[in-house]
N, C-alpha and C positions, 0 to 999 in steps of 0.2 A: 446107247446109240453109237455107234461106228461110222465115222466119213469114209475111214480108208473102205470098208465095205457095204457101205451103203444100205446098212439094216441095223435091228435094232435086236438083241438078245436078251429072250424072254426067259427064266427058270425059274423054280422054288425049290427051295431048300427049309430044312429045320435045322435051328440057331440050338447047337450042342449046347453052349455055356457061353458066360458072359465073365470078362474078369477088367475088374476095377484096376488092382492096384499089383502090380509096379506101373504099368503101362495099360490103359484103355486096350480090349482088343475081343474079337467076338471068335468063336469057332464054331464053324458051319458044319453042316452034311451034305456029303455028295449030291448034286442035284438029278435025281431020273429022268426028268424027260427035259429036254432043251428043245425052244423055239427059235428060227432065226423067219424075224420079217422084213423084206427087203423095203422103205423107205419110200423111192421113187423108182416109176417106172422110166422115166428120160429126165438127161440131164436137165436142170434148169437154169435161167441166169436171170440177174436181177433186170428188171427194166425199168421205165416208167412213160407208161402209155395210157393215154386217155382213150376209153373206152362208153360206149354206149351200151345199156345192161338193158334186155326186152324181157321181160316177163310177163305174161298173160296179160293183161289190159295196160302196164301200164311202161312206160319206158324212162329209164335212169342214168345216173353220170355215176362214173367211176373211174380207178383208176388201176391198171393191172402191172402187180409191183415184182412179178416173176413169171417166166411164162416156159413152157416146154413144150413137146409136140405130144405130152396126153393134157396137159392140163395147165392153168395157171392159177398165182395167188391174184385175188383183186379187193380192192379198198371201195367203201364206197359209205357216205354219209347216212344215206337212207335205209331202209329192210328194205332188202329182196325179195328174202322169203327162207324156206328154210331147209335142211339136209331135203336129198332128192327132187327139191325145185326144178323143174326146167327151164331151161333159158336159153336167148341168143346174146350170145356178145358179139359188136360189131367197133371193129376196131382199125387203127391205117399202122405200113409195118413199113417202112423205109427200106429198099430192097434194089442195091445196083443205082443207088442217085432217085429212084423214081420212087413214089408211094401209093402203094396195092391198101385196098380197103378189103378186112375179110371179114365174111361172118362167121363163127364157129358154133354151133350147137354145144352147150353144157349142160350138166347136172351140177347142181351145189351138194359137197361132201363135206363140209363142215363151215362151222360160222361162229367168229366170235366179236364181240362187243369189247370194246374197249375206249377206256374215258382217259382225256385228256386236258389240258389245262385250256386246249380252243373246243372243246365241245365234246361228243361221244362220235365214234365210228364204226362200221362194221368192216374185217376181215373176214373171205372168203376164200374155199379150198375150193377151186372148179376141177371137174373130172371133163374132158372133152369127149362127145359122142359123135357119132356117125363124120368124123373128118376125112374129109376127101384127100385124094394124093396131090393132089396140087397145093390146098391147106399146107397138108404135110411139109411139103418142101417150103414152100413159104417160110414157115415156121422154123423151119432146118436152118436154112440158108442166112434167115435174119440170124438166130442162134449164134450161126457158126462167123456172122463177122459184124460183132459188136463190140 
């Protein structure tokens, strides 16, 4: 993965030979086909906003710990549910002194569990769908002065 370009470079190759000694050292073959996948679609930046997570009957607390104008990461104690889940997140964005409450339509694109020394949590990749243009700047504008 690359910061300065923002994707990740996929090849194969076949391992010519392997040599131990004077020095460790591997020799490759030219790779034929090369992958480049770009990472993210908009920038992100870290936050930490409390959020309210709606899923089908039942509605959760969580906490949305990076956020961009397709999508964000979110934390949250309980299962949501799982890749392609639908959801509303409803969250407040501090914008100009004043604080906008939004709600965003998502899809959850990945999920991961992880255990810690106060308990277990889940990590959440959201993909944002159907946002509006006001959304959008919303989103921009907090972005842009944090």
């Amino acid at each position: 993965y690359s910061d300065e370009l923002n994707c990740s470079i996929l090849f194969s190759v076949q391992v010519l030979s392997l040599i131990d000694k004077p020095l460790a050292h591997v020799y490759l073959g030219f790779p034929v086909f090369i992958a480049k996948d770009e990472a993210r679609k908009a920038q992100r930046v870290a936050t930490s906003l409390i959020a309210t997570i709606k899923s089908s009957s039942k509605s959760l607390a969580g906490k949305i710990i990076d956020l961009s104008i397709s999508g964000c990461k979110l934390t949250a104690k309980d299962v949501i549910g799982q890749a392609d889940t639908k959801l509303l997140l409803v969250t407040k964005l501090s914008i100009d002194g004043s604080d906008k409450i939004i709600q965003l339509k998502g899809t959850i694109k990945s999920q991961l569990a992880i255990q810690r020394a106060d308990g277990e949590f889940y990590e959440y990749g959201i993909s944002f769908n159907e946002i509006t243009s006001e959304q959008k700047g919303n989103i921009e504008h907090y972005i842009n002065n944090i």
